[in-house]
DOMAR-428302 format. One record per residue (C-alpha): residue number from 1; residue in one letter; x, y, z. Coordinates in Angstrom, 2 decimals, always signed. Each point is the difference from the previous one (the first is absolute). Layout:
BEGIN
[seti NUM; A; [X; Y; Z]]
...
# end
This chain:
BEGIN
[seti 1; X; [+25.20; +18.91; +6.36]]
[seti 2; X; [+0.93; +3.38; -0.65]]
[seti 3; X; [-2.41; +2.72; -0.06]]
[seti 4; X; [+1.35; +3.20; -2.38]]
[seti 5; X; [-0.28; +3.87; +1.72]]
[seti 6; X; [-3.30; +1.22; -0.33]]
[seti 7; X; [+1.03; +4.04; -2.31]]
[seti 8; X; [-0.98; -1.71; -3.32]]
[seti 9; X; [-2.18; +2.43; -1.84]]
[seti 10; X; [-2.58; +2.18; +2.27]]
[seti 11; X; [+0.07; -2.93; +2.46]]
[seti 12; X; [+0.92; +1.63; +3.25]]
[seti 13; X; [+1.48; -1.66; +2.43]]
[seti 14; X; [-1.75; -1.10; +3.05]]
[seti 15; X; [+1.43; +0.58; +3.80]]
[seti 16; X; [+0.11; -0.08; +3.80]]
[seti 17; X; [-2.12; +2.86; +1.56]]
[seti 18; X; [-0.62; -0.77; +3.40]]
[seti 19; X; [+1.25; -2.62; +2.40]]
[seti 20; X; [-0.84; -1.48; +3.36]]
[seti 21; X; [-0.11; -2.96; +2.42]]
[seti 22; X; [-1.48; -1.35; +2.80]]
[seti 23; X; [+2.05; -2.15; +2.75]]
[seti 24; X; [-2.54; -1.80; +2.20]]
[seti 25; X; [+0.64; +0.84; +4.06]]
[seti 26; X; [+0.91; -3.21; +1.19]]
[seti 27; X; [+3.79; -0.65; +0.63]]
[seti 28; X; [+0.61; -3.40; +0.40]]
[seti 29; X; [+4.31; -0.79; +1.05]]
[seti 30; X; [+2.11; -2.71; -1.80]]
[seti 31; X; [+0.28; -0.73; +4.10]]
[seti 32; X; [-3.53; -0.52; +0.45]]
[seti 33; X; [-0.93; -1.56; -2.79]]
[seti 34; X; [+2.28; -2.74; +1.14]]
[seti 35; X; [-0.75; -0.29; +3.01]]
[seti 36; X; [-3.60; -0.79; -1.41]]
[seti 37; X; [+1.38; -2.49; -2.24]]
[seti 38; X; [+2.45; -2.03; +2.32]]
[seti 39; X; [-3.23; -0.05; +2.63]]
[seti 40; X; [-2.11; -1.86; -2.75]]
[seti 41; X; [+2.60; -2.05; -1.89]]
[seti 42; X; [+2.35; -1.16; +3.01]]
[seti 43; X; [+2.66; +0.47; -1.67]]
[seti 44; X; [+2.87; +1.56; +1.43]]
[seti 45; X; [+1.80; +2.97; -1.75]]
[seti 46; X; [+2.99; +2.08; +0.35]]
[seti 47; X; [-0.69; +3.42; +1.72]]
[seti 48; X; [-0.95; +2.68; -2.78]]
[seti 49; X; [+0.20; -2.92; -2.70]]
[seti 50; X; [-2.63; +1.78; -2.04]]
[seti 51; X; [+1.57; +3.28; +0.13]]
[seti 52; X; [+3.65; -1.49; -0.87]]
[seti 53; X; [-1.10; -1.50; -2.92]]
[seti 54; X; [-2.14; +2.61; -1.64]]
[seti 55; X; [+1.31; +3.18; +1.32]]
[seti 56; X; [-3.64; +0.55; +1.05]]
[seti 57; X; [-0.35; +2.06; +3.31]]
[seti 58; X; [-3.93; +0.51; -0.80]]
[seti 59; X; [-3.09; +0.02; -2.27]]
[seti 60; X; [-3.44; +1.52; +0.37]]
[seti 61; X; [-3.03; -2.55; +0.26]]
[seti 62; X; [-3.42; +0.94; -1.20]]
[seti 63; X; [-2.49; +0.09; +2.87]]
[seti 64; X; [-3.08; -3.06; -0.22]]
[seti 65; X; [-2.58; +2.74; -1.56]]
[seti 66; X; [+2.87; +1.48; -2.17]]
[seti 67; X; [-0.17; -1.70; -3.50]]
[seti 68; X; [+2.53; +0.65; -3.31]]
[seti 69; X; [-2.92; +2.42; -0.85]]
[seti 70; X; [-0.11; +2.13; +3.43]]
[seti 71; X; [+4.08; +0.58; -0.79]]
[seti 72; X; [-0.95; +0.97; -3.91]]
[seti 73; X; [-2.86; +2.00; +0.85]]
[seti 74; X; [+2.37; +2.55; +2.53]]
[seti 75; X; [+2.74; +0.26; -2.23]]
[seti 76; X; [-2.75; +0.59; -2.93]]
[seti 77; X; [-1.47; +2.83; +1.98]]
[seti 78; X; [+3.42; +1.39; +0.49]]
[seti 79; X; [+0.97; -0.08; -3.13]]
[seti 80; X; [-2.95; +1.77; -1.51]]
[seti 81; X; [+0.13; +2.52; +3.01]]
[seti 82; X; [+3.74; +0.69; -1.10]]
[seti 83; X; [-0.59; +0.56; -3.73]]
[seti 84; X; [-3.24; +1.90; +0.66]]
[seti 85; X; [-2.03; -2.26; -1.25]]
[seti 86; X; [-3.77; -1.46; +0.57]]
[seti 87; X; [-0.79; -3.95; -0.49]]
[seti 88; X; [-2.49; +0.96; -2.50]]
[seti 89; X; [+3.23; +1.80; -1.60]]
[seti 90; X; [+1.59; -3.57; -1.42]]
[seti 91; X; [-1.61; -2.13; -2.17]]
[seti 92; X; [+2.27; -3.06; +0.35]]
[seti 93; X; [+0.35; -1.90; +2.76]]
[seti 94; X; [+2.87; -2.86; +0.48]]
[seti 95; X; [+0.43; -2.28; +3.41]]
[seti 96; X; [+3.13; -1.20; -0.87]]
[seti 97; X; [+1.09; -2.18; +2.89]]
[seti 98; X; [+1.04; -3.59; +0.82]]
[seti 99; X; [-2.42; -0.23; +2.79]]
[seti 100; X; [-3.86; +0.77; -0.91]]
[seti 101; X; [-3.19; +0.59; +2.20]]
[seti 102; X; [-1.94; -3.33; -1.06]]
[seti 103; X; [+0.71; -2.07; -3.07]]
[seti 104; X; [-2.96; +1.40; -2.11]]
[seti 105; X; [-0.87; +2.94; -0.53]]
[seti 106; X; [+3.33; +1.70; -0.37]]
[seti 107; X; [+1.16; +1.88; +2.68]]
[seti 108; X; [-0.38; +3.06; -2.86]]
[seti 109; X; [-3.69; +0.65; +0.83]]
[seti 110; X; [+0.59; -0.84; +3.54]]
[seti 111; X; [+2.25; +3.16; +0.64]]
[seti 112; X; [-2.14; +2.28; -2.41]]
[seti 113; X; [-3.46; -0.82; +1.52]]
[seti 114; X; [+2.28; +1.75; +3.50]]
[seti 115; X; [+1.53; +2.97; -2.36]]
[seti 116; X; [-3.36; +0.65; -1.51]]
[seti 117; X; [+1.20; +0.17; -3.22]]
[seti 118; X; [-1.59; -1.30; -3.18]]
[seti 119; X; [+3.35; -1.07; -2.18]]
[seti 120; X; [+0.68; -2.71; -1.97]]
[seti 121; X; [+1.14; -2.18; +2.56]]
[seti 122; X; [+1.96; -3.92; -0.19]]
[seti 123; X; [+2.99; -1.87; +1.42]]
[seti 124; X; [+3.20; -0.78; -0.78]]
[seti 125; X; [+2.21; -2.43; +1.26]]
[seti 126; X; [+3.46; -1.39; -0.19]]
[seti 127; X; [+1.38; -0.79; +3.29]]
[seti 128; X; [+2.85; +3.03; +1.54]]
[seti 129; X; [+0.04; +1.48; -4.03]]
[seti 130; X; [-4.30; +0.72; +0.84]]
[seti 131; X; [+0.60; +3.77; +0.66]]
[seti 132; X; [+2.57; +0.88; -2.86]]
[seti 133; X; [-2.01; -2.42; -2.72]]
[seti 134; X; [-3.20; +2.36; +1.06]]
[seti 135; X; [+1.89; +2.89; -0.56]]
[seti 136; X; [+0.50; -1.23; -3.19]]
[seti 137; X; [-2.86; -0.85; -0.80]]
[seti 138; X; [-1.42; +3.56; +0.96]]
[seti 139; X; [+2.60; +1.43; -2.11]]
[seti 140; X; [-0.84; -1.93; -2.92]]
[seti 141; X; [-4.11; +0.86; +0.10]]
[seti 142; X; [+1.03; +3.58; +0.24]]
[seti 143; X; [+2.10; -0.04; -2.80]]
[seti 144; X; [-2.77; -1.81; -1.76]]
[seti 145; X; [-2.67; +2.43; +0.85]]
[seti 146; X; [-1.55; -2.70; +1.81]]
[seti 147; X; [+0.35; +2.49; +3.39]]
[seti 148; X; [+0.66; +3.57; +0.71]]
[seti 149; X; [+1.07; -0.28; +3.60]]
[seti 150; X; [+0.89; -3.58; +1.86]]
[seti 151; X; [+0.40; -0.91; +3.62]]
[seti 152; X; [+1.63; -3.10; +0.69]]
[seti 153; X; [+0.23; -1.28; +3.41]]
[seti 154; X; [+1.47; -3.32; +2.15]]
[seti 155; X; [-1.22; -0.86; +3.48]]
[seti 156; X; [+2.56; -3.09; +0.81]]
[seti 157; X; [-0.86; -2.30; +2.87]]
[seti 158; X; [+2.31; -2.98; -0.64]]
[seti 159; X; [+0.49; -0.26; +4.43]]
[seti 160; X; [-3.71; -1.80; -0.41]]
[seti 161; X; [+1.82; -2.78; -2.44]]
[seti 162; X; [+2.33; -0.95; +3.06]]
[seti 163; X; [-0.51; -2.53; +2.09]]
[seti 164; X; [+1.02; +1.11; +3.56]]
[seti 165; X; [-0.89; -3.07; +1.50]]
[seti 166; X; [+2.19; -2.77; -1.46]]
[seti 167; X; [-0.44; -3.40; +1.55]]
[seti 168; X; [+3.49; -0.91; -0.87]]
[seti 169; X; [+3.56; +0.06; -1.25]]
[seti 170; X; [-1.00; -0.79; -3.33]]
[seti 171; X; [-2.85; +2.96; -0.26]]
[seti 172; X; [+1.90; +2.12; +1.47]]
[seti 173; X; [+2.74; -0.24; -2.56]]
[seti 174; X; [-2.70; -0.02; -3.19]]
[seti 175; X; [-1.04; +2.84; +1.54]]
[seti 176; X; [+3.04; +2.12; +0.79]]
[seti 177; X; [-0.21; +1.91; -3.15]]
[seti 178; X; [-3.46; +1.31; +1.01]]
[seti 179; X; [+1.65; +1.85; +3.28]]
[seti 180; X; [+1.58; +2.54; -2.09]]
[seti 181; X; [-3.26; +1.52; -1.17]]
[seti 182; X; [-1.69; +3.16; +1.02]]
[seti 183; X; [-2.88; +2.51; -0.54]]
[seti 184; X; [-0.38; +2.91; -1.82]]
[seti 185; X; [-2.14; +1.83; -2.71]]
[seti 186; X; [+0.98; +2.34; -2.51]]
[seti 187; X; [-1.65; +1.79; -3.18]]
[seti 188; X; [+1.01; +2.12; -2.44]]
[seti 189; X; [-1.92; +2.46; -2.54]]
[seti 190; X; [+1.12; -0.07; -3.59]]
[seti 191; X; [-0.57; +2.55; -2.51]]
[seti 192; X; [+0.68; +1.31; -3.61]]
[seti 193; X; [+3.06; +2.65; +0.18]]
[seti 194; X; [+1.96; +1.81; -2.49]]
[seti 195; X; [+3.35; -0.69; +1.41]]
[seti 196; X; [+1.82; -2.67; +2.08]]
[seti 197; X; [-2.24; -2.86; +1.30]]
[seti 198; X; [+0.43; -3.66; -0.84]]
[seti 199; X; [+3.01; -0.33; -2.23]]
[seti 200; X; [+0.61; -3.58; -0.60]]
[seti 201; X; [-1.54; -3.20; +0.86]]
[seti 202; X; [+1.66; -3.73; -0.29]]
[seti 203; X; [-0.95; -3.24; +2.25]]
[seti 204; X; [+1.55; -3.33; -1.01]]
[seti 205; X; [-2.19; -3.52; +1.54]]
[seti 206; X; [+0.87; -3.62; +0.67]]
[seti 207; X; [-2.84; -1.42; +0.49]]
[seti 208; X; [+1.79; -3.48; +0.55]]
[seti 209; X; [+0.23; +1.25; +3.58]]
[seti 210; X; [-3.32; +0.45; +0.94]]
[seti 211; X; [-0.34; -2.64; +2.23]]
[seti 212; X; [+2.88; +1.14; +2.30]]
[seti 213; X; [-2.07; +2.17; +2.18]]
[seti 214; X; [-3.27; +1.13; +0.68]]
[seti 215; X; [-3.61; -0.71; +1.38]]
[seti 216; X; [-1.67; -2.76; -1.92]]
[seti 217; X; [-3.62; +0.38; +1.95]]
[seti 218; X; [-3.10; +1.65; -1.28]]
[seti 219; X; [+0.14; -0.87; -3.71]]
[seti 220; X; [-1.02; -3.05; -2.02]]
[seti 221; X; [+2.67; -2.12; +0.98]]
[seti 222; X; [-0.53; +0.27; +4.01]]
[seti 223; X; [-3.24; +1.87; +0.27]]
[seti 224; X; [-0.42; -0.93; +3.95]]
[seti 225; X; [+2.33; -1.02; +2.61]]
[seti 226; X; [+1.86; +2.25; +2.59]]
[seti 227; X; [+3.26; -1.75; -0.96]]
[seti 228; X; [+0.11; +1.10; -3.07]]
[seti 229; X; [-0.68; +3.75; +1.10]]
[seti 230; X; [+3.80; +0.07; +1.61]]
[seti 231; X; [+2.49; +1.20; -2.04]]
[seti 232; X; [+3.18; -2.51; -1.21]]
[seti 233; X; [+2.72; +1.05; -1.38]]
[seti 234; X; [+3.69; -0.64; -0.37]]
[seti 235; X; [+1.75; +3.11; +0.56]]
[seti 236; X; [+3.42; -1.59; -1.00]]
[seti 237; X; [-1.42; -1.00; -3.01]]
[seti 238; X; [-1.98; +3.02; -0.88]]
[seti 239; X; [+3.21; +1.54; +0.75]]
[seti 240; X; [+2.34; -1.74; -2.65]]
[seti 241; X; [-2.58; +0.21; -2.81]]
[seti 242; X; [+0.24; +3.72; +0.95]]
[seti 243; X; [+3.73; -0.15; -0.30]]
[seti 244; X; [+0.54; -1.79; -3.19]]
[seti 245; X; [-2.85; +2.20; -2.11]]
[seti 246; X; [-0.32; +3.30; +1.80]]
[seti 247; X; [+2.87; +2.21; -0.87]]
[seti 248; X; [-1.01; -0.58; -4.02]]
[seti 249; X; [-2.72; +2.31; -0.01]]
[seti 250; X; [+2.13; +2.76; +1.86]]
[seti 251; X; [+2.25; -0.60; -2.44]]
[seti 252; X; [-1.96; +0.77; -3.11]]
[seti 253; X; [-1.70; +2.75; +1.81]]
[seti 254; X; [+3.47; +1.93; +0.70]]
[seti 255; X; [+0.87; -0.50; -3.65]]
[seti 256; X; [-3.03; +1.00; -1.91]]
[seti 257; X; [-0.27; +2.94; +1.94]]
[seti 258; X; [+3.13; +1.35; +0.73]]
[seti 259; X; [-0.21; +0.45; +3.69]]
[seti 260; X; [+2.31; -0.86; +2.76]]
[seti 261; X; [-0.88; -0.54; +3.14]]
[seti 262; X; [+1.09; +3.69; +1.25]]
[seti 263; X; [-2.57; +1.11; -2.70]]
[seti 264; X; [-2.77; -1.44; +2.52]]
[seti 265; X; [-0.94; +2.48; +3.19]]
[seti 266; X; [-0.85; -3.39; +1.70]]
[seti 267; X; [-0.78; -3.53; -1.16]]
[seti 268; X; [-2.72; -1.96; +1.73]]
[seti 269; X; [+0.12; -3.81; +0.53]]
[seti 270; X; [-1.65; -2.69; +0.99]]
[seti 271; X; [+1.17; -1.17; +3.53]]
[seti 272; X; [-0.53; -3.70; +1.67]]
[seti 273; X; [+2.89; +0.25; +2.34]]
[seti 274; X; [+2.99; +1.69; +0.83]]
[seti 275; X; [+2.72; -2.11; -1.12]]
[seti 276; X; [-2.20; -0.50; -3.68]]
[seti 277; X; [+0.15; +3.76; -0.11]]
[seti 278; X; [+3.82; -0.12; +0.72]]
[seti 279; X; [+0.55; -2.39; -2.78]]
[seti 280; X; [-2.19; +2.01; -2.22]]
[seti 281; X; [+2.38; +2.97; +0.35]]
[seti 282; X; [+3.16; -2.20; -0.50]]
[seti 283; X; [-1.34; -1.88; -3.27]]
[seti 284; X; [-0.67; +3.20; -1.91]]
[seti 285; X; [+1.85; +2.47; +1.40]]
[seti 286; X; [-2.86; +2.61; +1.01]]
[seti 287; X; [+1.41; +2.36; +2.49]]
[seti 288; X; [-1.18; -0.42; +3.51]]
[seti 289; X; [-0.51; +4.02; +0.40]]
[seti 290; X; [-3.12; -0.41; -2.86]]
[seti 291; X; [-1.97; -2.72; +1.96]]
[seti 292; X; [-3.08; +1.16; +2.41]]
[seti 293; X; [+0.75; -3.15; +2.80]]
[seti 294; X; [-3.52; -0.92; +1.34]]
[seti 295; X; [+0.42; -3.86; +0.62]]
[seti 296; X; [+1.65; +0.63; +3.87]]
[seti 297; X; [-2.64; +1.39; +1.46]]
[seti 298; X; [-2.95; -0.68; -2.34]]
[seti 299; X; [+0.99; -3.85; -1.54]]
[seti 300; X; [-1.23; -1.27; -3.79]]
[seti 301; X; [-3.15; +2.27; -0.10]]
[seti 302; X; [-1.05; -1.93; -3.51]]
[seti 303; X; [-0.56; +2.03; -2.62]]
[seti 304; X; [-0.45; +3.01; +1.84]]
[seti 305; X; [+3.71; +0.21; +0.76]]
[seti 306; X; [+0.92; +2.21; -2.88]]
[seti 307; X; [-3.30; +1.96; +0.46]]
[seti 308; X; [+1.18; +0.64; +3.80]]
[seti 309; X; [+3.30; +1.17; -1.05]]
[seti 310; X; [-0.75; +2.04; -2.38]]
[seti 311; X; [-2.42; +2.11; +2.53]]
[seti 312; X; [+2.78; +0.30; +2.20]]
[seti 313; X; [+2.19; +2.01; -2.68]]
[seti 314; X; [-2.73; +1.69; -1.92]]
[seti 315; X; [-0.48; +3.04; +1.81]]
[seti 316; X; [+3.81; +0.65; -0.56]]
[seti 317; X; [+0.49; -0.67; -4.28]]
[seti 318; X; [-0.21; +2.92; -1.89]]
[seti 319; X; [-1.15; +0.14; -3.71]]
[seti 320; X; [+2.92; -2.00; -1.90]]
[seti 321; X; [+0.99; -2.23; +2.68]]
[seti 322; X; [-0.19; -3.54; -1.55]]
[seti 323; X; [-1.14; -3.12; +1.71]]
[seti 324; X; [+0.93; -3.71; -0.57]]
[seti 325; X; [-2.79; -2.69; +1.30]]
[seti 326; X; [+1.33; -3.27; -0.16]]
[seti 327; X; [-2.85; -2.43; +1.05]]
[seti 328; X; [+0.69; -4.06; +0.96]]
[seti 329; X; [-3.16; -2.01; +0.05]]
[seti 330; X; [-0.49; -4.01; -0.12]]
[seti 331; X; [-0.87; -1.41; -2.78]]
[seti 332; X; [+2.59; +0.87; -0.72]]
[seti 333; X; [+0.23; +3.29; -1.36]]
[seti 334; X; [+2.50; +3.42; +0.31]]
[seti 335; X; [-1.61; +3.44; -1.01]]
[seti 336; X; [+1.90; +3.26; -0.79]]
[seti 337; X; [-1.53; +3.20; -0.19]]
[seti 338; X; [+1.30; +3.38; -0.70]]
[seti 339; X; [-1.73; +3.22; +1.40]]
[seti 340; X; [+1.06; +3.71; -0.45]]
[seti 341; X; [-2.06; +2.52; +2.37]]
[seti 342; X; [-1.73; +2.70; -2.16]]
# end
């Protein structure tokens, strides 16, 4: 689904004003983390296994009274620090995160009630593509007159899906895909502007997919039961779905607007691991000098990944430097999004 450029009529188009994120202080090592797991499973393996196989050195863990809210709220108040801004100043609110607070109300109302705010406030969701699909969705209210100003925020906390205390070989291997997760938060505040901003818009989904990965606890179909709070996936799997579909949508986004990737100041992806990241840049060609690297040191920070890198280059874009996010969420979808700084 392609969604056309927003400059039709007096429609002005609707961008990035202010970014920030939040990394919680925790480090927790691939070396530690298993060590933990080899002293609960008993199973035996090879020195820095974890770190071989993901590239992972290190992610941040959320502390027990840190929640995905605590991580949105900081990089909220950021954010609105950095564009000058009060929280009575927006009057949209979007938590747009894999990872919520509680599983009603949404998470929305939760971060607002600490902001102070008194914004239209809701959810959205859609697995590592959370963050970009809220942007989105801000973008899209703005441009209906729905909202003037729109602060969209993730707090991801995916480390308290893991289970860190397998009793075996065999949940120790369900789980392996889990160990690649970290913590972050991120927001954003969005804005009508008279030049640059969001360009150009396309996701493509296969639903077909959806059961490769993910949490099934909390909703209708397992409502209670810790093992169903642990997240499964097949990172293999998820991986090859990725590969046959995901280099379509760059495709068409390349050719319907012209650009190439030295047109792009930096393009942000989503990272799992470092070898997926390497294959990324050998399936489409994307030069290595445009990527912000995070996954090392920080792991698969959900859908906060993009938000996290694009704080880390911020500061440095000046007005016409053009951004490519490319978002990967189960499901399975793949999100572009095209964003020229004011």
């Amino acid at each position: 689904m392609h969604i056309d450029h927003a400059d039709r009529g007096s429609i002005r188009r609707a961008g990035i004003t202010a970014v920030a994120s939040c990394l919680p202080d925790l480090e927790v090592t691939s070396e530690a983390l298993q060590q933990r797991l080899v002293a609960a499973s008993g199973v035996s393996l090879p020195a820095r296994a974890i770190e071989r196989v993901t590239g992972i050195t290190a992610r941040r863990a959320a502390a027990d009274d840190e929640y995905a809210s605590t991580l949105a709220v900081r990089a909220a108040r950021t954010a609105l620090d950095r564009a000058g801004l009060a929280p009575y100043d927006v009057d949209l609110l979007v938590f747009a995160s894999a990872t919520r607070d509680v599983v009603e109300p949404a998470t929305a109302h939760i971060v607002q009630a600490e902001l102070g705010s008194r914004a239209h406030a809701l959810d959205v969701t859609n697995a590592c593509n959370s963050f970009v699909n809220g942007i989105d969705t801000a973008r899209a209210m703005i441009l209906a007159g729905r909202a003037r100003r729109a602060l969209v925020v993730t707090g991801e906390t995916p480390s308290r899906a893991v289970r860190h205390e397998p009793t075996g070989p065999g949940q120790l291997r369900d789980g392996f895909a889990g160990y690649t997760f970290g913590d972050a938060g991120a927001a954003v505040v969005l804005e009508a502007v008279e030049r640059g901003g969001i360009l150009d818009v396309d996701t493509e989904t296969h639903s077909e997919h959806w059961p490769v990965g993910g949490i099934s606890g909390g909703g209708s179909r397992h409502p209670r039961g810790d093992e169903y709070t642990y997240f499964h996936g097949d990172g293999s799997e998820l991986r090859e779905v990725f590969e046959k579909v995901g280099t379509s949508v760059l495709d068409r986004m390349r050719q319907r607007t012209g650009l190439a990737w030295e047109d792009f100041r930096h393009i942000l992806v989503h990272q799992v691991t470092v070898p997926y990241l390497e294959r990324f840049v050998e399936l489409t060609g994307v030069p290595r000098d445009r990527l912000v690297v995070t996954v090392p040191e920080l792991g698969n920070m959900a859908s906060a990944t993009l938000g996290v890198q694009l704080d880390r280059v911020h500061e440095r874009l000046c007005p016409g430097d053009r951004v490519l996010f490319v978002g990967l969420g189960g499901g399975v979808s793949i999100m572009t999004m095209v964003w020229e700084k004011a």
